[in-house]
RODREN-321775 format. One line per field, with one value per residue: residue in one letter; x, y negated, z of N, C-alpha, C in turn. Coordinates in steps of 0.02 Angstrom, whole numbers, plus 50000, padded with zeros to 5 digits. Atoms other than C-alpha are relative to their C-alpha. Example, Ala and Ser with C-alpha at 12.3 -4.5 7.8 and 13.67 -1.06 7.14 Angstrom:
BEGIN
resn = [a/s]
n_xx = [50045/49958]
n_yy = [50059/50059]
n_zz = [50000/49997]
ca_xx = [50615/50684]
ca_yy = [50225/50053]
ca_zz = [50390/50357]
c_xx = [50045/49961]
c_yy = [49940/49945]
c_zz = [50000/50037]
END
This chain:
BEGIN
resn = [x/x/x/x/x/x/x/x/x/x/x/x/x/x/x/x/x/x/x/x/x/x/x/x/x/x/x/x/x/x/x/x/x/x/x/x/x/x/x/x/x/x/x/x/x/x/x/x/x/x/x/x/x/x/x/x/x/x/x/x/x/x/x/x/x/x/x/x/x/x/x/x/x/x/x/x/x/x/x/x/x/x/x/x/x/x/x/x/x/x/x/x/x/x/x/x/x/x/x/x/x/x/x/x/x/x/x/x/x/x/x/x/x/x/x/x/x/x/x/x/x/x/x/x/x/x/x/x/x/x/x/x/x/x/x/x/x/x/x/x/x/x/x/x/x/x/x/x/x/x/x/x/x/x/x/x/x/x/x/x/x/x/x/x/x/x/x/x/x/x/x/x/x/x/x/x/x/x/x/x/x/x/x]
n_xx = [50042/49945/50017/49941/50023/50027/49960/50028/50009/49965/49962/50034/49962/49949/50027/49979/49955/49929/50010/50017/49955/49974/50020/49931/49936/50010/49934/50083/50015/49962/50003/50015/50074/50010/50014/50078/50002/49956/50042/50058/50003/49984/50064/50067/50037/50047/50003/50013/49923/50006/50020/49960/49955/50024/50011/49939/49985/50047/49964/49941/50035/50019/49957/49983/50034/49993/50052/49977/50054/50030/50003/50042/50043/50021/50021/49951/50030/49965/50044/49996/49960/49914/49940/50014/49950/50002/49979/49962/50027/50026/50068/49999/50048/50027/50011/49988/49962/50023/49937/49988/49944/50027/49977/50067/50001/50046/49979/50082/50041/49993/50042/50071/49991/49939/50028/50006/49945/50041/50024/49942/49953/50008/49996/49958/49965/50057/49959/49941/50002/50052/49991/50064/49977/49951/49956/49979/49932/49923/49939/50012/49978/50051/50030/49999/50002/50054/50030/49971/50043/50074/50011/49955/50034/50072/50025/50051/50065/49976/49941/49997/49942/49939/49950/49969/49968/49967/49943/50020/49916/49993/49942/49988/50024/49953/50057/50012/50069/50011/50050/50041/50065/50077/50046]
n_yy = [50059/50063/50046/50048/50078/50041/50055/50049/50016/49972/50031/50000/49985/50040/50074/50022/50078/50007/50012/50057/50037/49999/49943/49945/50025/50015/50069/50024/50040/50057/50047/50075/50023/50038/49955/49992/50050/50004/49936/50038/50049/49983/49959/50067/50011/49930/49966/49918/49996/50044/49927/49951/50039/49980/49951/49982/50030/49976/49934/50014/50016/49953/49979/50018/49976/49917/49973/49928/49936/50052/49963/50063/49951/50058/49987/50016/50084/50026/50008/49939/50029/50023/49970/49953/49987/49992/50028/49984/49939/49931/50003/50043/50076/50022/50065/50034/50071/50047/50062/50047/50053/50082/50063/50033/49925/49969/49940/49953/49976/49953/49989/49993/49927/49981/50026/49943/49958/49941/50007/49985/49938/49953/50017/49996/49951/49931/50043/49979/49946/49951/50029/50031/50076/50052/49971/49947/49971/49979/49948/49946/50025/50031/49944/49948/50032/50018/49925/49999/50039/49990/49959/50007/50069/49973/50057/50100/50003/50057/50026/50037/49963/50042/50075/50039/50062/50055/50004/50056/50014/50062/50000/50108/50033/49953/49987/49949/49995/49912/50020/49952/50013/49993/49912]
n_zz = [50000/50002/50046/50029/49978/50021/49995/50006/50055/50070/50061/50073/50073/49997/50004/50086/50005/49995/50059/49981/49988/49943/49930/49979/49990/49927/49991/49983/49944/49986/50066/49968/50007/50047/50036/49994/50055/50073/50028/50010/50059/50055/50030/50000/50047/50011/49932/49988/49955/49963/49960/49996/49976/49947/49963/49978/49935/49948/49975/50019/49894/49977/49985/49913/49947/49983/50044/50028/50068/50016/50059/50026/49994/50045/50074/50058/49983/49931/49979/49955/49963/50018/49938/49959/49976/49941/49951/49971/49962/50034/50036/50046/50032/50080/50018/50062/50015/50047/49988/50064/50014/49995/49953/49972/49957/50006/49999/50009/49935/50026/50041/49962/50011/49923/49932/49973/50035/50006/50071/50028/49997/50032/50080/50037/49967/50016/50070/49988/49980/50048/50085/50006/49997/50015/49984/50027/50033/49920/49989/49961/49956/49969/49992/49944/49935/49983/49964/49931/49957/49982/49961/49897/49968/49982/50014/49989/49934/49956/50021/49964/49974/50040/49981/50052/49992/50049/50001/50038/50012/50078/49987/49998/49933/49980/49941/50015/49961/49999/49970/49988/50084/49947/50003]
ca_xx = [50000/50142/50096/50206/50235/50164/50257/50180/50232/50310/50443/50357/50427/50594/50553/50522/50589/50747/50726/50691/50821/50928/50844/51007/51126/51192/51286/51078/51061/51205/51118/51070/50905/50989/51021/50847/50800/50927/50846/50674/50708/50789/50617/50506/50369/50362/50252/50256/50469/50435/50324/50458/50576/50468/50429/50630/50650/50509/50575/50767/50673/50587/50746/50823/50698/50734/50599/50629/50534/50493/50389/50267/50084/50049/49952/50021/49939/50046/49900/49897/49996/50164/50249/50225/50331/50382/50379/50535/50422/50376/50208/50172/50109/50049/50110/50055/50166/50128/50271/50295/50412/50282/50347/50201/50215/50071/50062/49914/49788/49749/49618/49423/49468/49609/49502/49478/49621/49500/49411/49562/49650/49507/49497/49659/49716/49539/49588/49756/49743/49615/49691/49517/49481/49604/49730/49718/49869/49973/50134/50144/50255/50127/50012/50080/50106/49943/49873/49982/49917/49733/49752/49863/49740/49570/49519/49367/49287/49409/49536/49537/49706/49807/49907/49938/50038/50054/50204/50177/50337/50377/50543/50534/50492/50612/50466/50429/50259/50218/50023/49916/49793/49607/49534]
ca_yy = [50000/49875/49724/49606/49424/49289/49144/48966/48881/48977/48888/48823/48826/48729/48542/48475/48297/48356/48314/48143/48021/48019/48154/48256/48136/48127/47944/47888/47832/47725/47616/47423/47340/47236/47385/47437/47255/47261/47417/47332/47190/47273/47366/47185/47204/47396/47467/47649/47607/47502/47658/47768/47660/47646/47819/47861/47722/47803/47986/47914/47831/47994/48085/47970/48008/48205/48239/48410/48513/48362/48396/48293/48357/48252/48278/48233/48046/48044/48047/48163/48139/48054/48135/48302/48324/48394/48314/48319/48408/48542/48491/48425/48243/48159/47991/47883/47732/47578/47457/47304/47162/47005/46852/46815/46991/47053/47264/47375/47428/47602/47672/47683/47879/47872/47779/47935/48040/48186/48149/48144/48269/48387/48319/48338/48495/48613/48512/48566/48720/48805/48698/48604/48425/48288/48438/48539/48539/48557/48611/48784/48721/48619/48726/48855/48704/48638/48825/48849/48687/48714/48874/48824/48652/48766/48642/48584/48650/48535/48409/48314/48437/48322/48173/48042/47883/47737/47682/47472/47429/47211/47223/47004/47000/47145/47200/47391/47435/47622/47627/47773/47814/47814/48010]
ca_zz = [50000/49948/49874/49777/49866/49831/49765/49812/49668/49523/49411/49256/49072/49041/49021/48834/48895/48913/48736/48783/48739/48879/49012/48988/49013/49175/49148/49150/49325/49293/49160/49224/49231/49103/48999/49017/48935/48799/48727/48767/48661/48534/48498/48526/48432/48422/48554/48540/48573/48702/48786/48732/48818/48976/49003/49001/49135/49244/49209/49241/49440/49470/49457/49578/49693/49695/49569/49478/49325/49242/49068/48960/48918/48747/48567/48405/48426/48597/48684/48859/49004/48998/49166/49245/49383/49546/49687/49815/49931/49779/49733/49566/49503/49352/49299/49163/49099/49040/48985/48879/48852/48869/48928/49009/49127/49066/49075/48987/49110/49095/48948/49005/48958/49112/49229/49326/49345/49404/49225/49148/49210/49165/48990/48952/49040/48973/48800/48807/48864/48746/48579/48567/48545/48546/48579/48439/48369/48558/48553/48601/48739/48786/48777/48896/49029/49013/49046/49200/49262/49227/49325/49491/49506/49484/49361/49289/49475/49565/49499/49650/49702/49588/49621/49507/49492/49365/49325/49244/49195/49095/49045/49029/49213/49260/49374/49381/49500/49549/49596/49654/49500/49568/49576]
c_xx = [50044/49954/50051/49988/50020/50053/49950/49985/50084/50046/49949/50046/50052/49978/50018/50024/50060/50025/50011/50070/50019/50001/50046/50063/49997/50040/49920/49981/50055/49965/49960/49953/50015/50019/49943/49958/50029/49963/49926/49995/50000/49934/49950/49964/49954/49970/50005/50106/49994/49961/50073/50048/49983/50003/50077/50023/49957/50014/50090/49996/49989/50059/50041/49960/50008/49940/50035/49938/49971/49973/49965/49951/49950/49983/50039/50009/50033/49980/50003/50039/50066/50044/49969/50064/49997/50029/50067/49956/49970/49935/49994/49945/49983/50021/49991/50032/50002/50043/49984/50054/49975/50028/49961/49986/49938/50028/49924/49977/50003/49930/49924/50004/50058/49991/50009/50037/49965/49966/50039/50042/49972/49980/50038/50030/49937/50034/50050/50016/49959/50020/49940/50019/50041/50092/50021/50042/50068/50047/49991/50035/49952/49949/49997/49997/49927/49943/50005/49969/49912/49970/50019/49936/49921/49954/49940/49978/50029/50059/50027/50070/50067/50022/50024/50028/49997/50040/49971/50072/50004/50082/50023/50025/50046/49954/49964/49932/49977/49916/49973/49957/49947/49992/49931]
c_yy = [49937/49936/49932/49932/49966/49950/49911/49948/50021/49946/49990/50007/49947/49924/49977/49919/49990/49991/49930/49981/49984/50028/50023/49955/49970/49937/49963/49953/49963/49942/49936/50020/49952/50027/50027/49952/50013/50056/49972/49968/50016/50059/49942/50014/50081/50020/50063/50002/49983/50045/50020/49999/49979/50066/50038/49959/50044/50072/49978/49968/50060/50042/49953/50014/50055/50015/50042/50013/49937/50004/49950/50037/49936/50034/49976/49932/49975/49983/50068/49946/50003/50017/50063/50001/50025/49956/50007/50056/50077/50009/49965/49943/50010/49926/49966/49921/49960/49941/49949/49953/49926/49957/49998/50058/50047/50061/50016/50021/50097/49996/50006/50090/50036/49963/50038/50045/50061/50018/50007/50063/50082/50007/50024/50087/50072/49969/50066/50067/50054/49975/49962/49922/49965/50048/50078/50043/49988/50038/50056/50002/49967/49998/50042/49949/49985/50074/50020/49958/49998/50078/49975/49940/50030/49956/50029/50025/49948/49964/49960/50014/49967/49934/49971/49922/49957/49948/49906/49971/49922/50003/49914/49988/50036/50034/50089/50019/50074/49977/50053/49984/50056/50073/49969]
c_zz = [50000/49953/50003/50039/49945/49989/50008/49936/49952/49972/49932/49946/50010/49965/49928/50014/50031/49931/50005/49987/50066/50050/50008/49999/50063/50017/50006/50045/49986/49938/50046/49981/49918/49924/49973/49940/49928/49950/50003/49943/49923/49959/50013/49959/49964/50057/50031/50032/50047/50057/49995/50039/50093/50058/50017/50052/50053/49996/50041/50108/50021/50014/50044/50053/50010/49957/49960/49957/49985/49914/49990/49985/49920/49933/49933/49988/50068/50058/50067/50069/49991/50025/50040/50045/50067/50047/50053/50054/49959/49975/49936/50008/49945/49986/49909/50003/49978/49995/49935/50007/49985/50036/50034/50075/49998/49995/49990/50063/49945/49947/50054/50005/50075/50063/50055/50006/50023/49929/49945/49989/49982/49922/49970/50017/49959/49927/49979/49990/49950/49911/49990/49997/49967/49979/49937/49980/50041/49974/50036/50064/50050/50033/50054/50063/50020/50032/50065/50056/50026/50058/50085/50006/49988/49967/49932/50091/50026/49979/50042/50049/49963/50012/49950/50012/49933/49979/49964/50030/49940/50016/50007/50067/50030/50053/49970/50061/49999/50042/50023/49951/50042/49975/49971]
END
């Protein structure tokens, strides 16, 4: 009458934003704020760089903080969530990132679709997970994470087991802002 133990939380798949410009370079945490900018600027005007450029500052923090297994959970439109990650204590988050380069310090709010990160998170994660939707054409990478997740978080019955943050990042203002994102 043996039975196999239990692991709390499993290892997930190897992280596709170690892909990510810069995730694997470990000279990273040494890059300025005014590094950060310079690369901002030099994409003014595009915004999908200017994300792209965000969400490697806000993976690039998280790993200073002791954050581990850090993956992305996104459609072909770039659409999903922007940060999966583990927490230092071993639980996973969710952050989405919203950066720009306005003088003015303005920073996108989130979508009426990411109001809710319970709504969200079972949008994107049943989505995801089944190929459907917005998500049809998931990476099979993607795929398997978003599966993993919709199982360990028991989701659609309860999404309320998830933790999310939003990252609102102006590179003008040099001002970076971590928020709790409403359930």
């Amino acid at each position: 009458n043996s039975e196999e133990p239990t692991v709390p939380n499993p290892p997930l798949p190897a992280s596709p934003m170690n892909n990510v410009l810069g995730t694997n370079n470990p000279n990273l945490a040494q890059i300025t704020w005014s590094a950060w900018q310079l690369l901002a600027n030099a994409c003014r005007g595009n915004g999908n760089a200017i994300g792209e450029i965000g969400e490697n500052l806000a993976v690039n923090s998280l790993r200073q903080m002791n954050y581990t297994d850090i993956w992305t959970i996104k459609n072909g439109s770039n659409n999903g969530f922007d940060i999966v990650a583990r927490n230092p204590e071993g639980n996973l988050e969710v952050f989405e990132v919203k950066a720009s380069n306005q003088s003015n310090g303005s920073v996108g709010d989130l979508s009426t679709r990411q109001d809710s990160l319970n709504f969200f998170s079972r949008d994107v994660l049943s989505q995801a997970a089944s190929k459907t939707g917005r998500y049809q054409n998931i990476d099979p990478q993607d795929q398997a994470l978003a599966e993993e997740l919709f199982d360990r978080f028991k989701i659609p019955k309860d999404a309320s087991t998830i933790d999310g943050f939003v990252f609102k990042i102006n590179f003008s203002r040099s001002t970076v802002n971590i928020s709790a994102w409403a359930k």
